[in-house]
C-alpha positions, 0 to 999 in steps of 0.5 A: 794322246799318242803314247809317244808324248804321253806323260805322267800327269799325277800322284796320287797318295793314300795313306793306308793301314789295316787293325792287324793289332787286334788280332795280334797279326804280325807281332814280335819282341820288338813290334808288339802291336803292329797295325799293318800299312801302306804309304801308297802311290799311283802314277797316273798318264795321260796314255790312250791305254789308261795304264798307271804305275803302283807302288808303296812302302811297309810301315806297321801303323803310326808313322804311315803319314810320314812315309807318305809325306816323304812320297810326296815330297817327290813328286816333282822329280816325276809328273810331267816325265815322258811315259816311253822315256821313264820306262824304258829307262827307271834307273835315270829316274833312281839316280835322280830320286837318290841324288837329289841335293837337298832331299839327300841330307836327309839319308842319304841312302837310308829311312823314310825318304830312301823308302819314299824313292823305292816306292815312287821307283817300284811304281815305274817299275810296275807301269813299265811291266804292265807297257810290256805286258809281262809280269815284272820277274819276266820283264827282267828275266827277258832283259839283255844283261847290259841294260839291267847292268845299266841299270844298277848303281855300283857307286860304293860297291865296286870294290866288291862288285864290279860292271864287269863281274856283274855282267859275267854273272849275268851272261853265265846264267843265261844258259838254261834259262828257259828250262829254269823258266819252264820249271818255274811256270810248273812247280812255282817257287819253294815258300815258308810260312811264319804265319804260325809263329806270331809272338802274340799267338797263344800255344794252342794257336801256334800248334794248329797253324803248325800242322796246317802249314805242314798240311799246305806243303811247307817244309819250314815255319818261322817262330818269332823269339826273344822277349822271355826265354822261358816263353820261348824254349815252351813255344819251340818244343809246341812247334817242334813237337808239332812238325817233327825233327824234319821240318825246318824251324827258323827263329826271328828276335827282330833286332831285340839282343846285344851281341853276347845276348843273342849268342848265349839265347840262341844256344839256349834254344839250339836243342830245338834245331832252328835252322837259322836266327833272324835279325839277332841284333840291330841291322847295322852292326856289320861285326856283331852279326859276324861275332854271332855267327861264329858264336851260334855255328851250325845255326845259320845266321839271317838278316836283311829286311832293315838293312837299309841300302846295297852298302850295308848287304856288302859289307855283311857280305865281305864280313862273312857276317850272314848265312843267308840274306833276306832283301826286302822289296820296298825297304831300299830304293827299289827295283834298281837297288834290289837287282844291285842286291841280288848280283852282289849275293850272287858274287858270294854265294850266299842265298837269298830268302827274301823277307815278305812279312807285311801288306803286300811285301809277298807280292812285290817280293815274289817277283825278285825272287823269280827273276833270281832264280831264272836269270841270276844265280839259277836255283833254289837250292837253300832258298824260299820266300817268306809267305804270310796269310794276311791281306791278300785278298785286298789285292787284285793279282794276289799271291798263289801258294800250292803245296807250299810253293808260289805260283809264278805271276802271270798278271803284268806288272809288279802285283802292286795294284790294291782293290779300290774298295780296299783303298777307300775302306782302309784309307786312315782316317776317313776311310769306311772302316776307320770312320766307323772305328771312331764313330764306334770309339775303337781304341785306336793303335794307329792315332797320330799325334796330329790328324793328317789328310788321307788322300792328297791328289796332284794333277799336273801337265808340266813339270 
């Protein structure tokens, strides 16, 4: 078929999840026992080049069969839609996805079915990078400011955002762009690692992860805090003592304080320098970030990887309420909410560090990151993304780090593409690992209440 009436012809969904449980990989004061997943999709054509289009939403284990329902539940917005047309213009699939009528009641614009639609945009995203053949941070950093500013959805930002600033900022930082690239392409982005600093870890642990961050060429760790105070002030001292005083260490409580809570725990630790607290209380309390960060001055207040839409990230950003924004690549509706994200960080002056601690999360995330850099605010100054060393390898164009900083991806496409080996071993609960899981009587943290299909696949021509 010529790519000019090529269409997409299916759906297909996994349900995805890796033990990282048991090692406790990923653990913290909320998230215990996190099974690291994915609610997985690909978009199939019917093209001549065979091309598809992946994304996937983060859960951490029990759940995942619901985010992939949500997945589902979009399908027939999306087959049957013209290849050419999809990608030359995501942002009609996004307002589409987002408007639906009757999915919306179900949001809107918030949970597990806006992370569905982030997932289904983030694939077209992805099947358009691979058409253009450029990684995607290159596909927008080539884009005329006018289509990605048509791209965004400014409903119920422009009172902090408008088009027309939008694409003030966007024209301005076309000067030196391709110097800024050049850079890009040779040193890579700067990265911290919050490998060393799992809850679950014992001392010795944190200590040796440490000095082998320090030995990889990062110049910041991340520590998750917040469930005994003792624990924690023992934990800082072993990985301050084992970075030294210039090292930037930053601390993450994921959600666990009130307000006054986070304000006097956070002071309690201050003598070990954190550079900034992460989510210190719950994601939507715009106010009580800003009481926070007035409360703990000069530790730097961050928060982003739960916050779920564009409205949220305004009105912290109006309240003063954050330091430092962290977005994250699949918890909003995609490619097309995050570039609405960065503009408006840009609008205030406020860094982005990208959240990345999940499956997958480094490599999507990369690729905003980049773009930000080359085309949006134009540096680094203050900025890194987060960089975990789990799963990786599951991946056909995984992540690079060299001397603590990402390598640009070179790959097209957003990065997405999961190793088919690695789908049909970890696909929960019929894969090869979990079968044999079961058959071995594994306790199991990631058991449903009722077992769900792993794999659905659609194949349709017509809408």
């Amino acid at each position: 078929m010529s790519a000019a009436t090529a269409r997409i012809v299916g759906v297909d969904t996994y349900d995805i999840r890796f033990p990282t449980s048991r090692e406790l990989d990923g653990s913290d004061a909320m998230n215990p026992d996190p099974d690291y997943s994915a609610a997985y999709l690909i978009l199939r054509t019917d093209t001549d080049d065979g091309l598809e289009g992946h994304g996937f939403t983060f859960t951490i284990g029990r759940g995942n069969d619901v985010q992939v329902a949500a997945i589902e539940a979009l399908r027939l917005h999306v087959v049957g839609r013209d290849v050419a047309e999809l990608c030359a213009d995501p942002g009609a699939l996004s307002r589409a996805l987002v408007g639906d009528s009757q999915l919306r009641w179900l949001g809107p614009e918030k949970g597990v079915m806006h992370m569905a639609v982030g997932a289904v945009v983030n694939a077209v995203w992805d099947l358009a990078a691979k058409r253009a053949g450029k990684p995607l941070w290159k596909l927008l950093a080539d884009a005329e400011p006018e289509w990605l500013v048509s791209q965004v959805d400014f409903r119920y930002i422009e009172d902090a955002l408008t088009r027309e600033q939008a694409l003030d900022l966007l024209r301005g930082a076309r000067e030196g762009r391709g110097e800024r690239e050049a850079r890009l392409r040779t040193d890579g982005y700067p990265g911290y690692t919050t490998s060393p600093g799992w809850l679950g870890y014992s001392d010795e642990k944190l200590t040796r992860l440490a000095h082998d961050a320090l030995a990889d060429g990062f110049t910041q760790i991340k520590l998750k805090v917040g469930s005994d105070l003792a624990d924690d002030i023992r934990r800082c001292r072993a990985a301050r003592a084992a970075i030294g005083p210039a090292t930037r260490m930053a601390i993450d409580a994921n959600q666990r304080w009130g307000v006054d809570e986070a304000i006097a725990w956070t002071k309690a630790l201050a003598e070990f320098d954190p550079y900034w607290i992460e989510e210190p209380t719950s994601p939507d309390d715009v106010l009580g970030h800003a009481a926070i960060r007035a409360g703990v001055a000069p530790v730097k207040v961050a928060t982003g990887e739960h916050v779920q839409n564009r409205i949220i990230f305004k009105q912290l950003l109006q309240a003063g309420a954050i330091d430092v924004l962290q977005l994250d690549a699949a918890r909003v509706g995609g490619v097309n909410e995050n570039l609405a994200i960065l503009l408006l960080a840009a609008r205030f002056g406020v860094p982005v560090c990208p959240h990345a601690g999940g499956v997958g999360l480094c490599e999507l995330v990369q690729h905003l990151a980049m773009f930000d850099f080359v085309a949006v605010s134009g540096t680094t100054d203050d900025r890194v993304i987060e960089y975990v060393d789990h799963l990786h390898q599951h991946f056909v164009h995984p992540v690079g780090i060299s001397r603590g900083h990402y390598l640009a991806p070179l790959a097209p496409g957003f990065s997405a593409d999961m190793k088919p080996g690695s789908i049909a071993e970890f696909t929960y609960p019929t894969g090869a690992f979990w079968a044999a899981d079961a058959l071995a009587g594994g306790g199991l943290v990631t058991t449903p209440d009722t077992p769900q299909t792993a794999l659905t696949t659609t194949e349709e021509t017509s809408r």
